[in-house]
GUKE-390770 format. One record per atom (N, C-alpha, C, CB): z, y, x; residue in three letters. Coordinates in steps of 0.1 Angstrom, whole numbers, plus 5000, padded with zeros to 4 digits. Glycine has a CB too. Layout:
BEGIN
ZYXALA ...
This chain:
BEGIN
500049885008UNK 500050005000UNK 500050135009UNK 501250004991UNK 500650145019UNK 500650275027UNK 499550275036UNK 501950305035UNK 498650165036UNK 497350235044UNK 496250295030UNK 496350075055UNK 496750245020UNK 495650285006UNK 496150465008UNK 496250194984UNK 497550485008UNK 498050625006UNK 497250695019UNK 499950645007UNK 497550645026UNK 497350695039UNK 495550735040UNK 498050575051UNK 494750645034UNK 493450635035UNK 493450755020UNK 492650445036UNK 493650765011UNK 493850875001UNK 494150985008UNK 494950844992UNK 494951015015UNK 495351115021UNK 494351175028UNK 496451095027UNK 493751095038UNK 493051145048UNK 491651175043UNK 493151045058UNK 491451125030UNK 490451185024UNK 490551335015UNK 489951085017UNK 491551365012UNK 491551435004UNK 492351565014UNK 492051364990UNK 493151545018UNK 493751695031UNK 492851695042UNK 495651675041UNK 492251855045UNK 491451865056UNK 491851835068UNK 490951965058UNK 491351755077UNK 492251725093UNK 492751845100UNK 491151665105UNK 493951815105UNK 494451955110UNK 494851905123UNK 495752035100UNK 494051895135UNK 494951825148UNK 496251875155UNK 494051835159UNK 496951845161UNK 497851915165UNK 497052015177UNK 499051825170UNK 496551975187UNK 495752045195UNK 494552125195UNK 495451995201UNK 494352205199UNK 492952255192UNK 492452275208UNK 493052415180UNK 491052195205UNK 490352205219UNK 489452295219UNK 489652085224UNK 489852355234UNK 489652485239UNK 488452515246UNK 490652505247UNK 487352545247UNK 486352525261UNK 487052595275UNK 484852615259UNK 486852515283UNK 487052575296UNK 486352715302UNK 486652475305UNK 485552745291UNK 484852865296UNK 486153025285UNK 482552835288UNK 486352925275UNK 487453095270UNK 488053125273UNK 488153135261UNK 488153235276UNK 489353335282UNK 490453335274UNK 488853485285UNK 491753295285UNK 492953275277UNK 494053365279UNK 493553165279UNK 494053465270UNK 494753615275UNK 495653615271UNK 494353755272UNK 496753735266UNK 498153725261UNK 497753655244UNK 498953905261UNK 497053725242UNK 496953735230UNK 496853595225UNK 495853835227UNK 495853515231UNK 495053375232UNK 496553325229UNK 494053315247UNK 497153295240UNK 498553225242UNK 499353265229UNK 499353275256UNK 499453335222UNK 500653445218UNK 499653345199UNK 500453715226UNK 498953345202UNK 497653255186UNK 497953105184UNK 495453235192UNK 497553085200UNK 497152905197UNK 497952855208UNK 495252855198UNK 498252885219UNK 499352805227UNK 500752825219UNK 499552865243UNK 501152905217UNK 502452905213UNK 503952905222UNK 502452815205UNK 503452955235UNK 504452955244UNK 505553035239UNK 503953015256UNK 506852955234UNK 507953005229UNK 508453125239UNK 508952895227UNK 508753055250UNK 509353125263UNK 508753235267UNK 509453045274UNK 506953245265UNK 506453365270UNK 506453435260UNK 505253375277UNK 506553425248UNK 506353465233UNK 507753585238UNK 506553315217UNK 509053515235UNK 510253575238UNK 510453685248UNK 510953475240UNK 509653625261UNK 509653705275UNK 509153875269UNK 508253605289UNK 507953805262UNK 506853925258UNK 507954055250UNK 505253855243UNK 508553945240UNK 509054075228UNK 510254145236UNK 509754005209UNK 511054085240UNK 512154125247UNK 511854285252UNK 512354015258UNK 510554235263UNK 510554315273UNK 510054455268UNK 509854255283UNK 509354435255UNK 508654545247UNK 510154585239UNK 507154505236UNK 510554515232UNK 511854595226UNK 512954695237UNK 512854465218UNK 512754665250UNK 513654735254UNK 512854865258UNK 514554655265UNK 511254835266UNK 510754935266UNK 510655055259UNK 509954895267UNK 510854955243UNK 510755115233UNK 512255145230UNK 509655105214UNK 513355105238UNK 514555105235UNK 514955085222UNK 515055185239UNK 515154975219UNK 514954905210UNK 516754885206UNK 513954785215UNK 517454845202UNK 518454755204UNK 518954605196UNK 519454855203UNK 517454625191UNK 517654455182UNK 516954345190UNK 516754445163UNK 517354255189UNK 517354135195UNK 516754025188UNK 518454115199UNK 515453965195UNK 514753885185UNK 515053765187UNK 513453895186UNK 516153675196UNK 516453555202UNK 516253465190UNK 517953555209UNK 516953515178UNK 517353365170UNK 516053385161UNK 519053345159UNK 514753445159UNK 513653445155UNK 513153325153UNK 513053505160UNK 512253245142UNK 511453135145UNK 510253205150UNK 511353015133UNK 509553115154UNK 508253115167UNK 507053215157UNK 507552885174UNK 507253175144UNK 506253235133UNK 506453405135UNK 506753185116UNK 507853455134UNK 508753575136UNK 508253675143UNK 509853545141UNK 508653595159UNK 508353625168UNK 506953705177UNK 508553555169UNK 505953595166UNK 504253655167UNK 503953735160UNK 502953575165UNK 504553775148UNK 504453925142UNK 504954035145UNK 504653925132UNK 505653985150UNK 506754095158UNK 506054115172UNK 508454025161UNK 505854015174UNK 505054075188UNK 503854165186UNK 504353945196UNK 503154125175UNK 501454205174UNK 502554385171UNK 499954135153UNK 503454355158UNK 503854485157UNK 504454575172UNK 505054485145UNK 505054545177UNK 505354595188UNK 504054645194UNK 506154495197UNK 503054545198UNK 501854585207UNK 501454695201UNK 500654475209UNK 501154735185UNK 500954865182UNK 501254955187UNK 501154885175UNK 502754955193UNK 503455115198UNK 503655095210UNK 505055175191UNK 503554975215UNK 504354955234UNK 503154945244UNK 505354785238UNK 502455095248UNK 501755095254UNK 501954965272UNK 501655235253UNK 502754985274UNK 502854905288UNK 502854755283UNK 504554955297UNK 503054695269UNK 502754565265UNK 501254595262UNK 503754505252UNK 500554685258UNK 499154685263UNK 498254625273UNK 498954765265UNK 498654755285UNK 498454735300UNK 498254625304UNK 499254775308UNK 499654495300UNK 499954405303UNK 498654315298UNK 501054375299UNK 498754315287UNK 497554225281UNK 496054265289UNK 497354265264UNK 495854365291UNK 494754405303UNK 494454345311UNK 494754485309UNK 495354365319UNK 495654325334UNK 495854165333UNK 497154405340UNK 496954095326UNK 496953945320UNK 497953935335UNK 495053805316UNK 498153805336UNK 499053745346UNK 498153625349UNK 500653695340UNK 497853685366UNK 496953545371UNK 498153455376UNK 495653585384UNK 499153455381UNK 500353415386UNK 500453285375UNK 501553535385UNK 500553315362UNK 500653255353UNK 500053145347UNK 500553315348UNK 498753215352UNK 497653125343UNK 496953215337UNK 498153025331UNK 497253305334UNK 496853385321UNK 496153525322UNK 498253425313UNK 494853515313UNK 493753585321UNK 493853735315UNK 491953505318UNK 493153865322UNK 493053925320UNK 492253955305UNK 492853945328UNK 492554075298UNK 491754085285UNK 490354175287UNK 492654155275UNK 489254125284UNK 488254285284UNK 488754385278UNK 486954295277UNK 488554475288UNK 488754635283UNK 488354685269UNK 487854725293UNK 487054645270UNK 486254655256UNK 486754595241UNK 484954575258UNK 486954485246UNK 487754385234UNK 488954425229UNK 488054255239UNK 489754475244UNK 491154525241UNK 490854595232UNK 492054595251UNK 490554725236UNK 490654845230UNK 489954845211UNK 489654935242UNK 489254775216UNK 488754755198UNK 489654695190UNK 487554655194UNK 490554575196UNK 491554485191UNK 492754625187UNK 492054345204UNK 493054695198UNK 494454775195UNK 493854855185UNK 495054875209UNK 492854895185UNK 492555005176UNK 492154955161UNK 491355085182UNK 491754875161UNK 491754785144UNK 493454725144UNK 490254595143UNK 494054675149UNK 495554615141UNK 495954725137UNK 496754535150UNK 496154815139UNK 496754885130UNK 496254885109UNK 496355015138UNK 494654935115UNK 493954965099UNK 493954875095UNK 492655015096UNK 493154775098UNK 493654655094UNK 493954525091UNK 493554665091UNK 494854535096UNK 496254415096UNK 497754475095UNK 496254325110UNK 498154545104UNK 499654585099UNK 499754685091UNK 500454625108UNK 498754785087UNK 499054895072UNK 498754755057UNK 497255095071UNK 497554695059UNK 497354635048UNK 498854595046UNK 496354515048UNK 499154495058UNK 500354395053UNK 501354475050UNK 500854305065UNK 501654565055UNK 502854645050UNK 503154725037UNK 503054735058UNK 502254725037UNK 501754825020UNK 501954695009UNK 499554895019UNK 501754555014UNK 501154485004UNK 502454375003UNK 499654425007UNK 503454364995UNK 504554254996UNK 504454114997UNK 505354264986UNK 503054084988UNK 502653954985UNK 502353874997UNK 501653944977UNK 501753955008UNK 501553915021UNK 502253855030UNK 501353985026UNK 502253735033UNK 503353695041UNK 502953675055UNK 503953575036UNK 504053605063UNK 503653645080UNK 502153525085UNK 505553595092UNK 502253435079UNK 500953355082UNK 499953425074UNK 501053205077UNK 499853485066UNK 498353635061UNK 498453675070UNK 498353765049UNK 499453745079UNK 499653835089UNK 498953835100UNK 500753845092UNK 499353655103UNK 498653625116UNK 497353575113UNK 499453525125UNK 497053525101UNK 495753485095UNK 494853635103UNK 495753475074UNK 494753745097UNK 494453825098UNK 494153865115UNK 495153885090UNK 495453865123UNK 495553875136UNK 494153805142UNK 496853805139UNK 494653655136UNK 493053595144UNK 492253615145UNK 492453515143UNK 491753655125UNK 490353715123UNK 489853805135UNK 490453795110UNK 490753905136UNK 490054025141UNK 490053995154UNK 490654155139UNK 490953945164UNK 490953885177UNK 489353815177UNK 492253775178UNK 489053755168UNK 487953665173UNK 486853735166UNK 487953505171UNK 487053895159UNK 485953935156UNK 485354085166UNK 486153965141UNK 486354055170UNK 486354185184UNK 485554085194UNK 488454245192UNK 
C-alpha cells in the first residue's frame, strides 16, 4: 500500500529536489548564497554586520533562516557598505563578485518593487517576499 501512496504522490506533487543543480559557469555572489545556498552562518555573519553598521540595536540570532533573508534584502536597501560587499563578493570565501551592472539594477528595483509592494500589502508573506527577490535577481 505505501508504494501505491507513494507512486500517487509522486504523480500528482511537482518534484521538488533538495539540491538544485547549479552550472559551474553561474556566478555565485552574496546574493546567490543568501537564495539558494542558504548559508545560515554567512546569512547571520551578513545581518549582524549590517545591523550594527546602521546601529542598529536589535539582534537577529533567534530568527529562522526564512527571517533572516528578508531581513537581509531589507537591510541591503539602506546599508550601503552591505552593498560594496556584494560587489566586491569574498574570493577568500568562495564567493564571487557581483556585476556592477546587475548590482546596481538589482539595488535599484528592490525597493519599487519588492519591499514597498510587500509592505504596503499585509497578505504578503515572507516567501512572496523572497519569491519576488528571486524574480528580480534573475531578471536583472
Amino acid at each position: 500500500m505505501d508504494q501505491i501512496a507513494e507512486c500517487i504522490f509522486s504523480a500528482i506533487l511537482p518534484l521538488q529536489p533538495d539540491k538544485i543543480s547549479i552550472p559551474m559557469t553561474c556566478n555565485k555572489d552574496l546574493i546567490f548564497h543568501v537564495l539558494y545556498l542558504k548559508n545560515e552562518r554567512l546569512l547571520c555573519d551578513a545581518v549582524q554586520s549590517s545591523l550594527k553598521t546602521l546601529q542598529s540595536p536589535w539582534k537577529s540570532n533567534k530568527c529562522n533562516l526564512e527571517t533572516n533573508q528578508v531581513l537581509f534584502f531589507l537591510l541591503l536597501h539602506k546599508d550601503i557598505e552591505l552593498k560594496n560587499r556584494i560587489i566586491e563578493g569574498f574570493p577568500n570565501m568562495g564567493i564571487d563578485s557581483m556585476d556592477f551592472r546587475k548590482a546596481e539594477t538589482f539595488f535599484l528595483c528592490l525597493k519599487d518593487e519588492v519591499i514597498n509592494p510587500w509592505l504596503c500589502n499585509e497578505s504578503l508573506s515572507k516567501t512572496n517576499f523572497l519569491d519576488n527577490v528571486t524574480a528580480l535577481y534573475w531578471a536583472c
